[in-house]
SELOMI-700623 format. One record per residue (C-alpha): residue number from 0; x, y, z. Coordinates in steps of 0.001 Angstrom, whole numbers, padded with zeros to 6 digits. Example, Ala and Ser with C-alpha at 12.3 -4.5 7.8 and 13.67 -1.06 7.14 Angstrom:
residues 2
<pt num="0" east="012300" north="-004500" up="007800"/>
<pt num="1" east="013670" north="-001060" up="007140"/>
//
This chain:
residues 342
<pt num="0" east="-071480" north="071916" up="126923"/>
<pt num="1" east="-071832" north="073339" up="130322"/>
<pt num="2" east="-072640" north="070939" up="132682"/>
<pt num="3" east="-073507" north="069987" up="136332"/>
<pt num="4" east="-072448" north="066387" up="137401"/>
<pt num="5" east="-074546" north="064861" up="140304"/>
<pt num="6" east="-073277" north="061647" up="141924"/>
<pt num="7" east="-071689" north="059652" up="144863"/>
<pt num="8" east="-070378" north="056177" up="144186"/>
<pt num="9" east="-068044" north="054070" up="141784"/>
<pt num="10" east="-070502" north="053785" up="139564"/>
<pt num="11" east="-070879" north="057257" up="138809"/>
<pt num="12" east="-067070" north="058003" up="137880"/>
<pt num="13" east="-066544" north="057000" up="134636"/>
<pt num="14" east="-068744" north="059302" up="133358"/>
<pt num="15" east="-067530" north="061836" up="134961"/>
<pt num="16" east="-064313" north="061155" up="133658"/>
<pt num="17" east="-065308" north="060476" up="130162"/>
<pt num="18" east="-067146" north="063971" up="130271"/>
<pt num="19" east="-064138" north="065523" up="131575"/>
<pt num="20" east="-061997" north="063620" up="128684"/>
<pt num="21" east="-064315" north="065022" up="125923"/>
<pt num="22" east="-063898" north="068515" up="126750"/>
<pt num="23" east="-067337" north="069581" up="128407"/>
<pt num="24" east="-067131" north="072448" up="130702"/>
<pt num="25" east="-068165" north="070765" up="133771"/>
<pt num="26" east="-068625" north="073954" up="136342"/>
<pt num="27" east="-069459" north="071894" up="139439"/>
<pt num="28" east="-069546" north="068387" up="141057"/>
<pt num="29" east="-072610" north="067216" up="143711"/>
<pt num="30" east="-071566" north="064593" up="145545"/>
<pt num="31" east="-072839" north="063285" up="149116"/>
<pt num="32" east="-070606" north="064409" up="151931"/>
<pt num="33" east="-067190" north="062830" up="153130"/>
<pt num="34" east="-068489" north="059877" up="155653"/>
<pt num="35" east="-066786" north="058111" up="158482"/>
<pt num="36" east="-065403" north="055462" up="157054"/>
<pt num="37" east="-062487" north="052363" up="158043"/>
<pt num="38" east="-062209" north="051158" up="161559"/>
<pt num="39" east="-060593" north="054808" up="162602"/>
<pt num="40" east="-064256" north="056072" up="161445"/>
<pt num="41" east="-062124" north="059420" up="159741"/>
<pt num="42" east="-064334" north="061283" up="157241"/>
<pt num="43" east="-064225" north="059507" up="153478"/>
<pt num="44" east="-064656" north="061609" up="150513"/>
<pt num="45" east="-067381" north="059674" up="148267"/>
<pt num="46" east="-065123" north="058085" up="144898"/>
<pt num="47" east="-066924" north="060712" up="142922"/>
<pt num="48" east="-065554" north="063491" up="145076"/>
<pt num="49" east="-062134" north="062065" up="144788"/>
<pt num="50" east="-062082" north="062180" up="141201"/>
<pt num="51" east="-063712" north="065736" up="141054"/>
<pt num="52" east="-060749" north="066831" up="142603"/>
<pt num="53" east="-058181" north="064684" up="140948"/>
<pt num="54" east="-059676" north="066655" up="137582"/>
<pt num="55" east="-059543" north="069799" up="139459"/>
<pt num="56" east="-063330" north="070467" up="139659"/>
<pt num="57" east="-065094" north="072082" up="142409"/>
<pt num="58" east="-067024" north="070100" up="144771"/>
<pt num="59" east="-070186" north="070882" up="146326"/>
<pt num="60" east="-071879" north="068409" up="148853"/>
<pt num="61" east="-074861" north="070090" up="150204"/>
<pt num="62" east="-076733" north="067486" up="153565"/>
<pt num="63" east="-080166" north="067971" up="152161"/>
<pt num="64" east="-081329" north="069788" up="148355"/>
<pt num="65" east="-085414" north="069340" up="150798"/>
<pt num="66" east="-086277" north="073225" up="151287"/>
<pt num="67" east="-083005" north="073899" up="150804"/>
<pt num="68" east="-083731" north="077189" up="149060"/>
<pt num="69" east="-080513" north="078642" up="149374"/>
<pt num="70" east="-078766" north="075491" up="146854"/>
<pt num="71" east="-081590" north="075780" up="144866"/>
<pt num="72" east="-080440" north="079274" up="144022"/>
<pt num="73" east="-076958" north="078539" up="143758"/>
<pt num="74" east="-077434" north="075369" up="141331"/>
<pt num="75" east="-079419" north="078036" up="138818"/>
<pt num="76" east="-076863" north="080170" up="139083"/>
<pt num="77" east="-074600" north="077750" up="137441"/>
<pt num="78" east="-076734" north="078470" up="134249"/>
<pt num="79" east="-075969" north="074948" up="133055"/>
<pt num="80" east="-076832" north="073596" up="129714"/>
<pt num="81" east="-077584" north="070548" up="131090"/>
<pt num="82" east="-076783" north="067952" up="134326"/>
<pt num="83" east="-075648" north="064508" up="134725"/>
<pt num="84" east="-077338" north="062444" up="137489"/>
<pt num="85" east="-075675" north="059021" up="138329"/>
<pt num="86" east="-076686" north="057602" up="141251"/>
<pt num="87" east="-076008" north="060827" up="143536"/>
<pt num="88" east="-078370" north="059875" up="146204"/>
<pt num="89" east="-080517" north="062901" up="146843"/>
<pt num="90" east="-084092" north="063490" up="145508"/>
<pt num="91" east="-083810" north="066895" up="142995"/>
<pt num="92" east="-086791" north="069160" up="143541"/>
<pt num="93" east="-088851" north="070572" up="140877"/>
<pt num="94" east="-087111" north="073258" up="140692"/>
<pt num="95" east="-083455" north="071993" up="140128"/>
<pt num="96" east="-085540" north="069587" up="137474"/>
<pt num="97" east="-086329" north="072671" up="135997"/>
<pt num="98" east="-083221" north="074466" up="136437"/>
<pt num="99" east="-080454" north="073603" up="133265"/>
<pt num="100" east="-081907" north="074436" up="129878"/>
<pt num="101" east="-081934" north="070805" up="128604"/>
<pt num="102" east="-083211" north="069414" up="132062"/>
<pt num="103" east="-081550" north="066506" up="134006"/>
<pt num="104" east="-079897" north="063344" up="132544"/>
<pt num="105" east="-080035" north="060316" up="134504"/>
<pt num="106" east="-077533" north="057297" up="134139"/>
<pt num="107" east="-079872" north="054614" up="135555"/>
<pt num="108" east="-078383" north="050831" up="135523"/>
<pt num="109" east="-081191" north="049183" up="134174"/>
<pt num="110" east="-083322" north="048369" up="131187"/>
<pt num="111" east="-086403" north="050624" up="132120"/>
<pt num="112" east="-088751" north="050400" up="133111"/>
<pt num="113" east="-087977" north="046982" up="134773"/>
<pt num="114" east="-085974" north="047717" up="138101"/>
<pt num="115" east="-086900" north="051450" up="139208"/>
<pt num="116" east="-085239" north="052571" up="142246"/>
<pt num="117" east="-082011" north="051841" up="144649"/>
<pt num="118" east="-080504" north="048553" up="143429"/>
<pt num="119" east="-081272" north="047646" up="140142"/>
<pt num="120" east="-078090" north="045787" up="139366"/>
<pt num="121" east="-078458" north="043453" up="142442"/>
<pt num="122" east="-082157" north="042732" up="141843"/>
<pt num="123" east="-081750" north="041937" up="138046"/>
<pt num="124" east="-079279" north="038930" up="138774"/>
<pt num="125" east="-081385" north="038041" up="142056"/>
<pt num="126" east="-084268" north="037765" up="139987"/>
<pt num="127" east="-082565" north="035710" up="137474"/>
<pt num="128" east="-082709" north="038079" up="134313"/>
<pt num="129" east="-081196" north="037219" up="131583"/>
<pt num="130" east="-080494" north="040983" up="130851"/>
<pt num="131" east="-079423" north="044282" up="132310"/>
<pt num="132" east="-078713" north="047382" up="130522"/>
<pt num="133" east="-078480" north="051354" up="130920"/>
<pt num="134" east="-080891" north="053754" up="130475"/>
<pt num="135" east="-080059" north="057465" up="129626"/>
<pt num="136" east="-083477" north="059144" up="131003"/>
<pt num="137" east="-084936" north="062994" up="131229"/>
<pt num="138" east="-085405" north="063182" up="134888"/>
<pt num="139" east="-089031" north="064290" up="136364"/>
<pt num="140" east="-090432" north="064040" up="139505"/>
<pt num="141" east="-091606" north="060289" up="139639"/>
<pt num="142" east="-089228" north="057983" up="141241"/>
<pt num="143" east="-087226" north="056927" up="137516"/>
<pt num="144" east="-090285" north="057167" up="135327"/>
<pt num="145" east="-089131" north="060066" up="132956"/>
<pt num="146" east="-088756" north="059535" up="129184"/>
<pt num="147" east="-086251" north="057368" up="127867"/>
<pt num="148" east="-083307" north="058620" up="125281"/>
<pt num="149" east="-081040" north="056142" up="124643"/>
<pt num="150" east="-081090" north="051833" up="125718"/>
<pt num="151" east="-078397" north="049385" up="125736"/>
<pt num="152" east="-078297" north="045799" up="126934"/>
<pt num="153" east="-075674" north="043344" up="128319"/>
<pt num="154" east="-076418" north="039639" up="129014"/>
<pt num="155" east="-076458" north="038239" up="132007"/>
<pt num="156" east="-075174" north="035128" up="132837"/>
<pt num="157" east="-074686" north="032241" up="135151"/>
<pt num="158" east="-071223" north="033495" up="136270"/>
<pt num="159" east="-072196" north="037639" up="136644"/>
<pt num="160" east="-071843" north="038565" up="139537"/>
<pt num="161" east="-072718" north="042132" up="141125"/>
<pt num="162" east="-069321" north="043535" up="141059"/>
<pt num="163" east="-068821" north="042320" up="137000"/>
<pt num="164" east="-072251" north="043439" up="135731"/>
<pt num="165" east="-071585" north="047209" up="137750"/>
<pt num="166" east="-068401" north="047808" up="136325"/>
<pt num="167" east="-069871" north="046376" up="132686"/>
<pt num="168" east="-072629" north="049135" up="133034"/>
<pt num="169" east="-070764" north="051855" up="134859"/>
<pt num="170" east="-068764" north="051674" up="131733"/>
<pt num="171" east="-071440" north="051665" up="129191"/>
<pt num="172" east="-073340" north="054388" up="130896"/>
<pt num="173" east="-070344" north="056741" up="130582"/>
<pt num="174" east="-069935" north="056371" up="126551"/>
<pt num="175" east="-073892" north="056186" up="126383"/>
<pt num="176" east="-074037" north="059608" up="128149"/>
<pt num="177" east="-071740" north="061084" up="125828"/>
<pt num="178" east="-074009" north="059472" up="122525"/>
<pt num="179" east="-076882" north="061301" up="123772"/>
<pt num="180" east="-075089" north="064529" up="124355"/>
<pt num="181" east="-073876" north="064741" up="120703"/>
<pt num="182" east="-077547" north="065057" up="119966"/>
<pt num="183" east="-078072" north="068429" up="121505"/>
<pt num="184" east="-077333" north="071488" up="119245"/>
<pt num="185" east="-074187" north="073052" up="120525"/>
<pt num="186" east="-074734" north="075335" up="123500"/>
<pt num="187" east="-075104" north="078775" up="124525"/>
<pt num="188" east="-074334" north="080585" up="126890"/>
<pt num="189" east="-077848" north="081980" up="126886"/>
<pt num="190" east="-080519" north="079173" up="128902"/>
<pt num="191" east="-083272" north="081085" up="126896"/>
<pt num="192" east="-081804" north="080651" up="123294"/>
<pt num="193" east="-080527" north="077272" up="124292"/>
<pt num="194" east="-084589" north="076036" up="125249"/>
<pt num="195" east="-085772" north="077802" up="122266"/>
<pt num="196" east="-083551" north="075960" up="119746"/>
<pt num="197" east="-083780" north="072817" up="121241"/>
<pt num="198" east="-087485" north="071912" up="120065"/>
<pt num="199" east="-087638" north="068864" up="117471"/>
<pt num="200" east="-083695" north="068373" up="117775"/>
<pt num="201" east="-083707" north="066771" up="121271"/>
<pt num="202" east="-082944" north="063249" up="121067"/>
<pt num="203" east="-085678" north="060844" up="120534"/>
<pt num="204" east="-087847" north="060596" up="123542"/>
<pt num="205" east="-089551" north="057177" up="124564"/>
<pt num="206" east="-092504" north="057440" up="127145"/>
<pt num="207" east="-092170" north="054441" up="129524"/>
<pt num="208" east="-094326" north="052100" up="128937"/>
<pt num="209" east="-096917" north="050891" up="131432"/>
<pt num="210" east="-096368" north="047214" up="131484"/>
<pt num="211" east="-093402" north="045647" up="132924"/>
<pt num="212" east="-092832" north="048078" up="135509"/>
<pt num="213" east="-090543" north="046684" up="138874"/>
<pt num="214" east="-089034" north="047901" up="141581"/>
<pt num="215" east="-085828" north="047545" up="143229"/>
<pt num="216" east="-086144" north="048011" up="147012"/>
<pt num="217" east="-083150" north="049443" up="149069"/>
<pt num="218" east="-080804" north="046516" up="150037"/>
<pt num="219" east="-080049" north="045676" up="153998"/>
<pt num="220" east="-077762" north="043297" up="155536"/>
<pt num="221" east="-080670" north="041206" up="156457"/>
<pt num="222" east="-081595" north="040228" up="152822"/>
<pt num="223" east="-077892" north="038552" up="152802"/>
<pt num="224" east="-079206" north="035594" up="154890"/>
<pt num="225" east="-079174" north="032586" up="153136"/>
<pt num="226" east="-082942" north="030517" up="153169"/>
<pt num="227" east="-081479" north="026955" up="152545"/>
<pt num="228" east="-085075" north="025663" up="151779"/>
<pt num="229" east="-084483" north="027975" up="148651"/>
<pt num="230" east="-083706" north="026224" up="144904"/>
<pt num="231" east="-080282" north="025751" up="144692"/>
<pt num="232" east="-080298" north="028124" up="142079"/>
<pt num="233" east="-081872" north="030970" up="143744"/>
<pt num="234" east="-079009" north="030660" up="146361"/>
<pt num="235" east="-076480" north="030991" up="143647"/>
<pt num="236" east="-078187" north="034500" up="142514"/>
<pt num="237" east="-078339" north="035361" up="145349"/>
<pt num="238" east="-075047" north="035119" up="146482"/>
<pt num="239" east="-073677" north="036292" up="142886"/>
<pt num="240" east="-076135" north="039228" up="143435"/>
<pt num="241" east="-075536" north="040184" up="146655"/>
<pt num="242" east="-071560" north="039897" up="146586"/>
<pt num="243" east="-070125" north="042115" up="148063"/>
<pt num="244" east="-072659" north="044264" up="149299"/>
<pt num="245" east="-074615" north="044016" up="151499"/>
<pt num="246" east="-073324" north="040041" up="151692"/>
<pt num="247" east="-074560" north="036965" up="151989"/>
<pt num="248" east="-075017" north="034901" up="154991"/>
<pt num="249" east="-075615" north="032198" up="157320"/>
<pt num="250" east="-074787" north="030866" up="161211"/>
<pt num="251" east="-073721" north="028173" up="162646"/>
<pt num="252" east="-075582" north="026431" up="165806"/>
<pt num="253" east="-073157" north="028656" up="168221"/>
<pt num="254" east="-074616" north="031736" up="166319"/>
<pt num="255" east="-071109" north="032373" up="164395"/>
<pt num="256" east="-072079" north="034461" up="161224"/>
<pt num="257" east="-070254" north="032770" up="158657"/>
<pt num="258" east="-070259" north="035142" up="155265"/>
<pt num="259" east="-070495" north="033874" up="151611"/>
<pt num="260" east="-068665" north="034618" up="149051"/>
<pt num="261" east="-069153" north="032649" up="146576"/>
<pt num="262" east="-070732" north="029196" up="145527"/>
<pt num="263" east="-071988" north="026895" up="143099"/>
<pt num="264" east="-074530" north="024712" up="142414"/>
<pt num="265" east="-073992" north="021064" up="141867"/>
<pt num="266" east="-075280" north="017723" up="141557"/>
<pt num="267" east="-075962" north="015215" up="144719"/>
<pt num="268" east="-072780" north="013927" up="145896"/>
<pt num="269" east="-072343" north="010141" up="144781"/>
<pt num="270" east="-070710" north="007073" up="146747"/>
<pt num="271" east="-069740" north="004170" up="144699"/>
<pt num="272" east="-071937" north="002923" up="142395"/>
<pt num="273" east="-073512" north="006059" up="143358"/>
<pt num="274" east="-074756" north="004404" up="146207"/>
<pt num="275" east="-074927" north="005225" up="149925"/>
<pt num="276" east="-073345" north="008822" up="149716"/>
<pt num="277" east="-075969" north="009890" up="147309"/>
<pt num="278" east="-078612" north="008480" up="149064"/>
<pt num="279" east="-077735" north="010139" up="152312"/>
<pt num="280" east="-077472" north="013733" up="150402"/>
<pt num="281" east="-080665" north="013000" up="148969"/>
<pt num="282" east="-082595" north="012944" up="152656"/>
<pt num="283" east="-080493" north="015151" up="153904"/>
<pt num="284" east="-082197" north="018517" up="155446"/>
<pt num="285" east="-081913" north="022261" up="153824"/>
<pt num="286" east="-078579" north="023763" up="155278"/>
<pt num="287" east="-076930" north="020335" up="155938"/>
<pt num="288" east="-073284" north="020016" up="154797"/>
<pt num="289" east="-073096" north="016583" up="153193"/>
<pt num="290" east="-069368" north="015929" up="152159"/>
<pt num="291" east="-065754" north="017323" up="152835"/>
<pt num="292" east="-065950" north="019530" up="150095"/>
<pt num="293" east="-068797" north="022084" up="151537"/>
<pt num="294" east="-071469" north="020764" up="149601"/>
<pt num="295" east="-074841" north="022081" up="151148"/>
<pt num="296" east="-078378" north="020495" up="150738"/>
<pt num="297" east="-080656" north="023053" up="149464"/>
<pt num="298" east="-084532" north="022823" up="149379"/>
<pt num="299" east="-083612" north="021449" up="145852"/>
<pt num="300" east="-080299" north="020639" up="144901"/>
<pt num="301" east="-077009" north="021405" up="146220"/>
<pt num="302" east="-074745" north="024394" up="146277"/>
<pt num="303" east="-070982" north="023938" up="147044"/>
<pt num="304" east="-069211" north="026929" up="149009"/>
<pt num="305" east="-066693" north="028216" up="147508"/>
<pt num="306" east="-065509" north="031175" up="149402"/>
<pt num="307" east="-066543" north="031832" up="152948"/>
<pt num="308" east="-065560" north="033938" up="155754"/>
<pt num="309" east="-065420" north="033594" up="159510"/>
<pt num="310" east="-065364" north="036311" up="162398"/>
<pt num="311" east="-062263" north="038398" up="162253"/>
<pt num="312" east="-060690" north="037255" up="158933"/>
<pt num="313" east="-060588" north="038016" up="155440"/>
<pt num="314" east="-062725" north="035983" up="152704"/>
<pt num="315" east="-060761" north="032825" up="152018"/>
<pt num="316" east="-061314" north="029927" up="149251"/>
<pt num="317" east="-062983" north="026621" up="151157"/>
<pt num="318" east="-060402" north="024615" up="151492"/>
<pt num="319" east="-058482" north="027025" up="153180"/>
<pt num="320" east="-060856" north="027952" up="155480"/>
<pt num="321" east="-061882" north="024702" up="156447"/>
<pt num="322" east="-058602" north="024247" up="157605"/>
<pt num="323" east="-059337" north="026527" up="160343"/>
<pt num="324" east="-063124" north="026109" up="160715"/>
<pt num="325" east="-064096" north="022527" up="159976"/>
<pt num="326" east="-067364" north="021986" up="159069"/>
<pt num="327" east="-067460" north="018305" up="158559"/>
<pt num="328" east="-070815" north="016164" up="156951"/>
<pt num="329" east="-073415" north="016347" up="158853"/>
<pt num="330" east="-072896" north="020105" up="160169"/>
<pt num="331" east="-076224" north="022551" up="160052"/>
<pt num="332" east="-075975" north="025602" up="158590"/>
<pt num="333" east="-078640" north="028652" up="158986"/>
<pt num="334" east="-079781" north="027359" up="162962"/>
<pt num="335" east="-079970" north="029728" up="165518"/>
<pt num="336" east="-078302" north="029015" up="169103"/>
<pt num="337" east="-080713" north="028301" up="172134"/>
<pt num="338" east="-083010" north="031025" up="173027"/>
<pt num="339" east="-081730" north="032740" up="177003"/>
<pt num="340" east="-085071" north="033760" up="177481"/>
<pt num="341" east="-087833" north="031139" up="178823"/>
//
């Protein structure tokens, strides 16, 4: 087929590359411009872009598609059979919608219509699904609401994290795209004959449904705080969700950001005869450390760091970072330093 590709991240490139692999005529590549990027702040193609021109395919990375009637005209004049929309970033008007002969395909990382919009990966784990999934979707205006073509699920469980359930789907969503492809008559060069013939043999189209609709809000650095009155639990999706991006968080009484990388929850330490130890981790407030092995009172349970990382240095596993930062029994995690102002 003749296609369009539309999309910015990691996530996005296996499917371009399995597209590629399976012979479509892919006659241009959106991406989101190169942006500074490392600590020399040079200009970063997006991974998309990078493997667009790895696969020798042209590149186009407009700012803005908002008014921008002069792209508009350009994209139609691609005369695609179709485009592929995985997480590319910009809003297509109407009239791109409208543009290929079979419409846009979206890629969306989620069992819809449970986790429309920007993070759907993160927010199914922090929510403490048991599920995630892709969904191959006819794009219309409404943010992710068009019809479903194709759903597939993947479990999630108490060891996903973000970065293993993304790669899972990213994977999935790049053979899944393909599936629905096959379904499609075999093109034209003609975006008349090509809407005329497509009629009953489009693949099967499921409306979304109305009920269990959710929404996954665009992530910031402050949702990586940890709450330690939270379940201990919660914590741990969090963290798992939230790892590596944006991160997850907390201070010490200086105001040092320490950053989380990983944890696990645990039952309350025990002294001999489970006695004093346990007792003393039992009172003990939210964000208190409460042994030599990073154990951390929660508002119920415990969670034991496992990977942390201070100021200046690269994420470490506890024990070796407690050998530069001690934080000994008794330490409180999550306080804030003295206020300077009256």
């Amino acid at each position: 087929m003749r296609l369009v590709f539309m999309g910015t991240p990691d996530f996005a490139v296996p499917a371009l590359k399995a597209l590629h692999a399976a012979g479509h005529d892919i006659v241009a590549v959106y991406s989101q411009p190169p942006r500074p990027a490392g600590r020399g702040k040079a200009l970063r193609a997006s991974p998309v872009q990078q493997a667009a021109q790895e696969l020798g395919l042209p590149v186009r990375h407009p700012l803005s598609l908002r008014n921008n009637m002069e792209e508009w005209e350009a994209f139609a004049a691609l005369r695609a059979d179709a485009a592929i929309v995985a997480a590319y970033g910009l809003i297509l008007p109407q009239t791109m919608l409208d543009a290929p002969a079979m419409g846009c395909l979206n890629i969306h990382a989620s069992l819809l219509p449970r986790w429309r919009g920007a993070s759907p990966i993160q927010s199914a784990i922090w929510a403490g699904d048991t599920q995630s999934g892709v969904t191959i979707m006819q794009m219309e205006a409404g943010l992710d609401t068009g019809p479903m073509l194709l759903r597939k699920a993947v479990p999630i469980t108490a060891h996903t994290t973000a970065t293993t359930l993304h790669d899972a789907l990213s994977a999935l969503g790049g053979s899944m795209v393909l599936r629905v492809l096959q379904d499609f008559p075999p093109p034209t060069q003609s975006v008349a004959d090509t809407q005329a013939r497509l009629g009953a043999n489009r693949p099967a189209r499921q409306i979304q449904p109305d009920t269990g609709v959710t929404y996954a809000a665009r992530l910031t650095r402050e949702d990586g705080r940890i709450d330690w009155a939270q379940d201990a639990t919660a914590i741990d999706r969090q963290i798992r969700a939230l790892t590596p991006w944006p991160g997850t968080f907390t201070t010490l009484a200086d105001g040092t950001v320490i950053k989380i990388g990983g944890g696990l929850p645990i039952p309350p330490p025990t002294g001999p005869s489970g006695g004093p130890e346990h007792s003393a981790a039992q009172a003990a407030a939210p964000g208190t450390v409460v042994d030599d092995q990073l154990s951390v009172a929660c508002g119920t349970g415990f969670i034991r760091l496992t990977r942390l990382q201070r100021p200046g240095r690269g994420m470490m596993e506890a024990d070796a970072f407690l050998r530069g930062q001690p934080l000994p029994a008794g330490t409180r995690l999550g306080t804030l330093p003295p206020s300077n102002t009256p």
